[in-house]
MISEKOL-626462 format. One record per atom (N, C-alpha, C): residue in one letter; z, y, x. Coordinates in steps of 0.1 Angstrom, whole numbers, padded with zeros to 4 digits, always signed. Example, Ala and Ser with C-alpha at 12.3 -4.5 7.8 and 13.67 -1.06 7.14 Angstrom:
// MISEKOL-626462
A+0078-0057+0132A+0078-0045+0123A+0078-0033+0132S+0071-0022+0128S+0071-0011+0137S+0079+0000+0129
// end
This chain:
// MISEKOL-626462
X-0358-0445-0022X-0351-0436-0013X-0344-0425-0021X-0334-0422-0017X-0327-0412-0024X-0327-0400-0019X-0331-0392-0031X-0333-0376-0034X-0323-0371-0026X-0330-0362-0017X-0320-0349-0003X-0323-0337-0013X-0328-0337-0023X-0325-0322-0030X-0311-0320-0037X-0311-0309-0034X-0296-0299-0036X-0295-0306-0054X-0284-0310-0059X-0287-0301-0074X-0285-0289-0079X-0287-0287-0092X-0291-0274-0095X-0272-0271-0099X-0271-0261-0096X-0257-0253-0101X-0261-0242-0110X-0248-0238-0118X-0250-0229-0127X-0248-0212-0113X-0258-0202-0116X-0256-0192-0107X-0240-0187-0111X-0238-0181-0126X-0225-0178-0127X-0212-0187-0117X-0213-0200-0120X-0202-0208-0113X-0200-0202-0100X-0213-0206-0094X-0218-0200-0075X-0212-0188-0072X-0215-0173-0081X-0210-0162-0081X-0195-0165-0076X-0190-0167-0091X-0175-0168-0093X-0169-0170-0080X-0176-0185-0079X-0169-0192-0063X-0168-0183-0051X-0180-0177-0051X-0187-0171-0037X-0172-0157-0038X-0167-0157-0050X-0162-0137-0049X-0143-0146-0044X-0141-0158-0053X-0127-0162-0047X-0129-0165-0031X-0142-0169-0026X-0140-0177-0008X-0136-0162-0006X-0146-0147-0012X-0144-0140-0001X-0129-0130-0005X-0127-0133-0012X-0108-0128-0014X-0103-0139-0005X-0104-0152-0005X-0096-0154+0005X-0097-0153+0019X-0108-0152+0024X-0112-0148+0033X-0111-0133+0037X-0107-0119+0031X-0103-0113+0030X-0089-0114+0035X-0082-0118+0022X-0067-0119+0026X-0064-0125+0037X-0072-0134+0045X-0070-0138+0059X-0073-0130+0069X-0079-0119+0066X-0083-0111+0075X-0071-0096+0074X-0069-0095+0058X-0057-0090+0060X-0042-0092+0071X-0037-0103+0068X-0033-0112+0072X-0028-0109+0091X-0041-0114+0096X-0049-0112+0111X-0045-0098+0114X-0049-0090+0107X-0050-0074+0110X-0034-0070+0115X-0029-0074+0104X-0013-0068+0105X-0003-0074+0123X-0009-0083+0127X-0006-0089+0139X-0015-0084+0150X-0025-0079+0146X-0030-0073+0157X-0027-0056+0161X-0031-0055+0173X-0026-0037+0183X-0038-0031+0179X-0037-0016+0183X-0053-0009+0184X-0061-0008+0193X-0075-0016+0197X-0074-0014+0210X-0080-0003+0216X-0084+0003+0203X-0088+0015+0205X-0089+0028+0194X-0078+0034+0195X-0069+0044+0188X-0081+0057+0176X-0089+0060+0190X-0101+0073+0181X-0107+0062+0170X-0113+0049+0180X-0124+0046+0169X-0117+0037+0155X-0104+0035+0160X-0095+0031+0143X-0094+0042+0134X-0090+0057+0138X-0089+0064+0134X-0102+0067+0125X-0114+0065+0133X-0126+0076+0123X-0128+0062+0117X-0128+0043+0120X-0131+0038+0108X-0123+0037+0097X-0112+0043+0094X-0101+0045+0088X-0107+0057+0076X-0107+0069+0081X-0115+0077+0072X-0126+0072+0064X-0136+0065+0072X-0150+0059+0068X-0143+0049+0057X-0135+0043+0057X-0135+0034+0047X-0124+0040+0036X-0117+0047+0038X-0114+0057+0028X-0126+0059+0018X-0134+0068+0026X-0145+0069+0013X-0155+0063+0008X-0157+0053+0011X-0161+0041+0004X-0151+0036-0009X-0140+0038-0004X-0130+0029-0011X-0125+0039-0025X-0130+0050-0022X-0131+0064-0032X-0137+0062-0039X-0149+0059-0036X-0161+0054-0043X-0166+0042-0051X-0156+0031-0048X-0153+0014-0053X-0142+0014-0063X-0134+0027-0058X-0124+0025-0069X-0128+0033-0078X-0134+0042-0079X-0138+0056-0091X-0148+0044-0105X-0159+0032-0092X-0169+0028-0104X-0162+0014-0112X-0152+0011-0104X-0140-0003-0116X-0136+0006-0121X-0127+0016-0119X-0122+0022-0134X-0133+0029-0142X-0144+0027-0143X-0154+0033-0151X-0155+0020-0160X-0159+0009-0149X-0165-0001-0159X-0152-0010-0162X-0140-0011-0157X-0127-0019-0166X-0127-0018-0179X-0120-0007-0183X-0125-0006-0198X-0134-0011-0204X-0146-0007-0201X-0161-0012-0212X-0165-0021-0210X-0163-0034-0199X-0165-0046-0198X-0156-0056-0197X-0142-0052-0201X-0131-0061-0198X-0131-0072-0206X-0140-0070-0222X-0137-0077-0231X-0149-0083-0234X-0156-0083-0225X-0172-0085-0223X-0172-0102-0230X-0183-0102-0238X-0187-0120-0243X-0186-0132-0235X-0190-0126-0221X-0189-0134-0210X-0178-0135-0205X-0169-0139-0204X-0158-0143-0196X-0157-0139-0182X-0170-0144-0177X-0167-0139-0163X-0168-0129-0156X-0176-0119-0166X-0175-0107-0163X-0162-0096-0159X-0155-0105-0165X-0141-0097-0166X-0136-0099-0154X-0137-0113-0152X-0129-0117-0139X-0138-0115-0127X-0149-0111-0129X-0154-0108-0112X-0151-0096-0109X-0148-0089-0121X-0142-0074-0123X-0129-0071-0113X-0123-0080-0120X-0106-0080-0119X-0106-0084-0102X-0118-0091-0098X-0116-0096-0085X-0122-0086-0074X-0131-0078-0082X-0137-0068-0072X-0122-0058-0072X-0115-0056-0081X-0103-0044-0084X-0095-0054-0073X-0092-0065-0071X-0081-0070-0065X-0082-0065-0049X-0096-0070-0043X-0102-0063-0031X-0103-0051-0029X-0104-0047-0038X-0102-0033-0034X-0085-0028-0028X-0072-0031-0037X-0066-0033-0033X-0062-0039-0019X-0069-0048-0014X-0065-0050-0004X-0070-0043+0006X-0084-0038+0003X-0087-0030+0018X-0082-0020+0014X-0078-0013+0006X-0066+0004+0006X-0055+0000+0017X-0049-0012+0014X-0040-0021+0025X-0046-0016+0039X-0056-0024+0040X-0064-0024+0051X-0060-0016+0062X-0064-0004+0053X-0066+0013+0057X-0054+0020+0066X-0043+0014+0053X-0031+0019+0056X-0026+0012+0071X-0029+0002+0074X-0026-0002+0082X-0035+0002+0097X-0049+0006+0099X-0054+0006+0104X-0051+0022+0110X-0044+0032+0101X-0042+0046+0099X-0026+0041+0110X-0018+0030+0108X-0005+0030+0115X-0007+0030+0126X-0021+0021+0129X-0023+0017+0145X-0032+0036+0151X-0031+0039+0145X-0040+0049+0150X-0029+0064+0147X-0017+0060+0152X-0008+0074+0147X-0008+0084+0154X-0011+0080+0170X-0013+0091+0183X-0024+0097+0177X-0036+0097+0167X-0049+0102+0169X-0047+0117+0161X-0048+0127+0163X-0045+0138+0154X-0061+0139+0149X-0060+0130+0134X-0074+0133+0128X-0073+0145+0121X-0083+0151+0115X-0089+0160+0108X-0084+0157+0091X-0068+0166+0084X-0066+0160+0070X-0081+0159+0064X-0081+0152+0050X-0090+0151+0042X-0089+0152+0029X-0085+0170+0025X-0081+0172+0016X-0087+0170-0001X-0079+0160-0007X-0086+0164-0024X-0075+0159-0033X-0079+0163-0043X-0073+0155-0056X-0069+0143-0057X-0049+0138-0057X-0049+0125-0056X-0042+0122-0068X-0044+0113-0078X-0036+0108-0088X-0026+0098-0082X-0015+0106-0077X+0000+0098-0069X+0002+0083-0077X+0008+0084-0090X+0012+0074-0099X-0001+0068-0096X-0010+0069-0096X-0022+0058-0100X-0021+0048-0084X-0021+0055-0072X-0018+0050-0060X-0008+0044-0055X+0005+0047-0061X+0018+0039-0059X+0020+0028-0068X+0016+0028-0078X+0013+0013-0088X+0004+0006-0081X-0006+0013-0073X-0014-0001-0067X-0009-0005-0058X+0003+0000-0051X+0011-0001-0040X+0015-0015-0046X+0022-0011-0054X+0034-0017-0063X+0023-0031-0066X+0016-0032-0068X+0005-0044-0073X+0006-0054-0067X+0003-0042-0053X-0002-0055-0040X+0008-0056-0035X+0023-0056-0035X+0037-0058-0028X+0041-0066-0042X+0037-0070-0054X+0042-0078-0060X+0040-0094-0058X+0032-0099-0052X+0031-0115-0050X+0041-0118-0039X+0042-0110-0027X+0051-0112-0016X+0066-0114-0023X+0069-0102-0032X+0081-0098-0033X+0086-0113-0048X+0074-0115-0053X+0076-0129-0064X+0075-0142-0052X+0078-0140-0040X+0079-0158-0036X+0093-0155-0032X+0102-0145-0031X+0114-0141-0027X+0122-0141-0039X+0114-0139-0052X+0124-0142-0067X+0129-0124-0069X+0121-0116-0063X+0124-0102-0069X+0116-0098-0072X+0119-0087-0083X+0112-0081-0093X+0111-0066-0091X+0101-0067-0084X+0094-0050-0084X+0088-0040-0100X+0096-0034-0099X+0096-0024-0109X+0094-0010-0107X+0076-0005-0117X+0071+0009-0113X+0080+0014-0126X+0077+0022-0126X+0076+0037-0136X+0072+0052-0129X+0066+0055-0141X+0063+0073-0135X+0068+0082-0149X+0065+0089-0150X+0067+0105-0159X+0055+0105-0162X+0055+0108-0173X+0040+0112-0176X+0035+0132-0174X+0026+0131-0177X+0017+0142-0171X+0022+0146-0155X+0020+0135-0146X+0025+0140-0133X+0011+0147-0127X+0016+0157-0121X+0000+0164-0115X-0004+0156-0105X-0020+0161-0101X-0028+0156-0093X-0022+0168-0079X-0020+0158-0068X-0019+0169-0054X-0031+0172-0048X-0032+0182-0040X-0040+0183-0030X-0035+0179-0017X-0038+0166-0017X-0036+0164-0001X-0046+0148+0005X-0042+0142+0020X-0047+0132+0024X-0041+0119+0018X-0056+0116+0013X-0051+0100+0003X-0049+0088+0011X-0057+0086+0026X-0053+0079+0032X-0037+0077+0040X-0034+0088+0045X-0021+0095+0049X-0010+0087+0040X-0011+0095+0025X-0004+0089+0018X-0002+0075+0012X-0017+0066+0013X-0011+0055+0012X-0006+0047+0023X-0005+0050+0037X+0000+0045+0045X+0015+0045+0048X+0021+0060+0041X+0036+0065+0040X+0042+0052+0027X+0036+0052+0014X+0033+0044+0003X+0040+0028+0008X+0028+0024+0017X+0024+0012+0020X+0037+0007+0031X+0042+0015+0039X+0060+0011+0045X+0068+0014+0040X+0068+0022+0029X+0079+0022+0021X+0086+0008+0012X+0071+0005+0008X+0069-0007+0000X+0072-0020+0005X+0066-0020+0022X+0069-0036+0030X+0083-0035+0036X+0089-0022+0036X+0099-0026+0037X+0112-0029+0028X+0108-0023+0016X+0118-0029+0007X+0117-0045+0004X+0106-0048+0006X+0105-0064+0001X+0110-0066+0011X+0109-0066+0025X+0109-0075+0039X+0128-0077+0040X+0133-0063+0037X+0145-0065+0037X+0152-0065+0023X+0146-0068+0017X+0157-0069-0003X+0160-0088+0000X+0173-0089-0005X+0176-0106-0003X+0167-0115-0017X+0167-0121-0022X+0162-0131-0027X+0167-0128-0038X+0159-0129-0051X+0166-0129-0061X+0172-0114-0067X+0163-0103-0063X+0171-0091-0070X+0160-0082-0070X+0165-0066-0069X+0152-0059-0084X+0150-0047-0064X+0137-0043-0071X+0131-0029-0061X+0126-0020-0072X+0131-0008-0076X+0127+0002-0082X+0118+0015-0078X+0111+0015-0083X+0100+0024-0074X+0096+0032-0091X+0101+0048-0089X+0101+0054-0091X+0089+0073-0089X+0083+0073-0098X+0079+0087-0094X+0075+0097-0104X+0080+0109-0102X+0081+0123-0110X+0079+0133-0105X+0082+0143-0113X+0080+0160-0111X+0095+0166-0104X+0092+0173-0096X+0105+0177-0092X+0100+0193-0082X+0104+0200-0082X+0100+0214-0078X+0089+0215-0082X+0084+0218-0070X+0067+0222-0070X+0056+0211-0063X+0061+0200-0067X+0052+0188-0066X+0059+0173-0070X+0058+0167-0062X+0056+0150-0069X+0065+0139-0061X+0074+0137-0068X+0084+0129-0061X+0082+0114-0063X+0088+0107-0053X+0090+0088-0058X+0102+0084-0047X+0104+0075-0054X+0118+0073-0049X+0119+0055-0047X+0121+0047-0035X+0119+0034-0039X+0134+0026-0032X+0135+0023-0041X+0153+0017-0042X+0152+0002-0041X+0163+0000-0032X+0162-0019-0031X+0173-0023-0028X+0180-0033-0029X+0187-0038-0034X+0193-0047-0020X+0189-0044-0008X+0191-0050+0004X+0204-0044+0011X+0204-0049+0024X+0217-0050+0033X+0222-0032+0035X+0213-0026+0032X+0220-0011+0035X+0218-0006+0050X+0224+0005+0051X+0220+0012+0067X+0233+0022+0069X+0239+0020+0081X+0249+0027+0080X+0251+0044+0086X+0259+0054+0086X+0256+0068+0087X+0246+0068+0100X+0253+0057+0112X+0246+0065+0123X+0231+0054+0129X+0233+0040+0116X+0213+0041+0119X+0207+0048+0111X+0211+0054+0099X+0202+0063+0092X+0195+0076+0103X+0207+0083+0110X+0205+0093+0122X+0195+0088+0128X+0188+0077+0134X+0182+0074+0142X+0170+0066+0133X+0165+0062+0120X+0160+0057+0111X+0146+0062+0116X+0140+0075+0119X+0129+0076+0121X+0126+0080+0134X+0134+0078+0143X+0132+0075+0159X+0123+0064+0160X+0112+0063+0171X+0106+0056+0176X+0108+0046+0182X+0111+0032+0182X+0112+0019+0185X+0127+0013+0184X+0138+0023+0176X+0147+0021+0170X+0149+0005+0161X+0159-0001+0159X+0154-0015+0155X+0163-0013+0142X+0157-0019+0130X+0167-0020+0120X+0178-0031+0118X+0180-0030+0107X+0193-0043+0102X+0184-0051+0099X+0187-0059+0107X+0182-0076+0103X+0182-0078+0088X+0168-0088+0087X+0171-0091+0077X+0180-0102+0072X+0189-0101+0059X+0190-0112+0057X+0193-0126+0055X+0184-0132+0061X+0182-0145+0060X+0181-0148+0076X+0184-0137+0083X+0180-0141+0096X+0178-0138+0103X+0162-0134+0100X+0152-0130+0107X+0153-0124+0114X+0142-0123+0129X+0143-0108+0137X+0139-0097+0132X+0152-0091+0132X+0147-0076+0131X+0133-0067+0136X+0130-0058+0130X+0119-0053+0124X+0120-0038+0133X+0109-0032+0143X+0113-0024+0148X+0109-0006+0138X+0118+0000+0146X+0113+0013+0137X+0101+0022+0139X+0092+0012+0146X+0079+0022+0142X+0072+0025+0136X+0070+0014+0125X+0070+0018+0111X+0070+0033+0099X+0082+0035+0100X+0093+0049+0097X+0088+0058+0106X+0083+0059+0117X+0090+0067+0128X+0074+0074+0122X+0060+0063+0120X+0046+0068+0118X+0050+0075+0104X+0056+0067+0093X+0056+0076+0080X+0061+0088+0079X+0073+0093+0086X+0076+0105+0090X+0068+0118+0095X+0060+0107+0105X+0052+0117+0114X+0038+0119+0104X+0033+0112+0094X+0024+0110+0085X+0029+0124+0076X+0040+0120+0069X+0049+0131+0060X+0047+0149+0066X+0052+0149+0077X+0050+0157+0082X+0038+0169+0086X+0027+0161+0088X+0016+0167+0084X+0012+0169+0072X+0009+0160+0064X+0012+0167+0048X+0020+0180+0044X+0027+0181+0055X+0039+0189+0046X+0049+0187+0040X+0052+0174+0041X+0058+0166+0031X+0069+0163+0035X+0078+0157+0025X+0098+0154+0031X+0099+0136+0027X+0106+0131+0037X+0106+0117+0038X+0122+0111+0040X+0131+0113+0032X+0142+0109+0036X+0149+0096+0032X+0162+0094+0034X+0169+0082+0032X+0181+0089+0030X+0186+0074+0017X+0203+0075+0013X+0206+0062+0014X+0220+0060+0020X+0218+0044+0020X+0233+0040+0022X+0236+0032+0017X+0252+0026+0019X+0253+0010+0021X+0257+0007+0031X+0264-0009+0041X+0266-0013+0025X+0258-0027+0020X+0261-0038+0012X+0259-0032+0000X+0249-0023-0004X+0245-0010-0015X+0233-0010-0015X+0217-0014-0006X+0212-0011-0008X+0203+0005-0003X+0193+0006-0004X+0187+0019+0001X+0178+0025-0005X+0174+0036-0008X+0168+0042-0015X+0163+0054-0008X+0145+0050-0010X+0138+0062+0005X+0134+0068-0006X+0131+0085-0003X+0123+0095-0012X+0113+0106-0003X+0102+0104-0008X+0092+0109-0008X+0090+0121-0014X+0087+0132-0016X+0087+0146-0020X+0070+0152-0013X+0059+0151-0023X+0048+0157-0018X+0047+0169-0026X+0045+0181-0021X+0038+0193-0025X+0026+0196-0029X+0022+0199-0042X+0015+0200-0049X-0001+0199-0041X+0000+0212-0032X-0009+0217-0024X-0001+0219-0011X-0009+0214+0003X-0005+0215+0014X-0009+0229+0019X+0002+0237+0023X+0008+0248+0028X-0007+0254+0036X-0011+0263+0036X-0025+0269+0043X-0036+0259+0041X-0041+0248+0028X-0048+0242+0029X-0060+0250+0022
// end
């Protein structure tokens, strides 16, 4: 009769396996999310916060242990590493998206110390695979010694996070997105430039109007409506913050972000 026992696997192998199912399963659920409504506005809002700080706390202990284990004897060490940092990334995603559905909710800011540059490169991370099956090349840079702001980190990676999907969604195939960030007055600028269809004087005027539709993309597609923009604005705005556009028909567009050091009576 033949043996019904399992065989033996190596645990490492199992691990490894068990961390790619749940990235991809993940990314599916990413995925799902972005197609789904809110059905319910308060309770997105407060799990939005809640996983902020968790995610404060997931990302603070990879960059502790990146360094000191990257080059670890084990091989795999590195990469369960690099796979916990990848997920993490995605649920900041998450967030951002779960903070869009939830824009009516006037939560409570949640002011602290944010390393801007370190948040827009992850931006920049996770908009690089999308923006590589289109044949364009997303490009960070910062300034060095940019300060740390005082303000809402969820907030801002959600302003971040449409700035970003829309440069990919509308840049044509085959060309560059520059995403830029520095010192400028009395806080922290970024600037993200693309290489797409442009906007003309009088959809710019209406750019952060509510259900406004942009320029098609491209290739086609149905256009993309402006609620989007209309939440990052309104996001901006509570920060304290300035969210504009420059943009010229067959030129491309270039949004800028301007955060204040410290938010005004905070």
């Amino acid at each position: 009769m033949a043996s019904t026992e399992r065989p033996s696997t190596n645990p490492k192998v199992e691990a490894g396996a068990a961390i790619a199912r749940a990235q991809a399963e993940l990314q599916r659920a990413v995925e799902e999310l972005d197609r789904l409504p809110a059905l319910d506005v308060h309770c997105v809002a407060v799990a939005a916060h809640a996983l902020n700080n968790f995610l404060t706390v997931s990302r603070a202990v990879i960059e502790l242990l990146l360094p000191v284990l990257r080059d670890h004897p084990h091989r795999e060490v590195g990469i369960w590493l690099e796979g916990l940092s990848h997920a993490t990334d995605l649920m900041t995603h998450t967030v951002s998206q779960l903070m869009n559905n939830s824009v009516s909710v006037e939560t409570t800011l949640r002011l602290e110390d944010v390393n801007v540059p370190r948040m827009i490169e992850r931006g920049c991370a996770y908009y690089r695979r999308p923006a590589e099956h289109k044949g364009i090349e997303l490009l960070f840079r910062s300034a060095h010694d940019v300060p740390n702001v005082l303000t809402d980190r969820v907030l801002v990676a959600a302003i971040v996070d449409n700035l970003l999907s829309n440069a990919v969604k509308y840049s044509p195939h085959d060309r560059h997105i520059w995403v830029d960030v520095g010192v400028e007055r009395d806080g922290v600028v970024c600037h993200v430039r693309d290489e797409g269809p442009g906007l003309s004087p009088a959809e710019q005027e209406l750019l952060f109007t509510p259900g406004v539709r942009l320029t098609p993309k491209p290739s086609g597609g149905e256009a993309a409506s402006g609620y989007g923009l209309a939440i990052a604005k309104n996001f901006a705005d509570r920060l304290a913050a300035e969210l504009t556009c420059e943009s010229t028909p067959g030129r491309g567009t270039t949004f800028t972000f301007r955060l204040p050091r410290a938010r005004p009576n905070a």
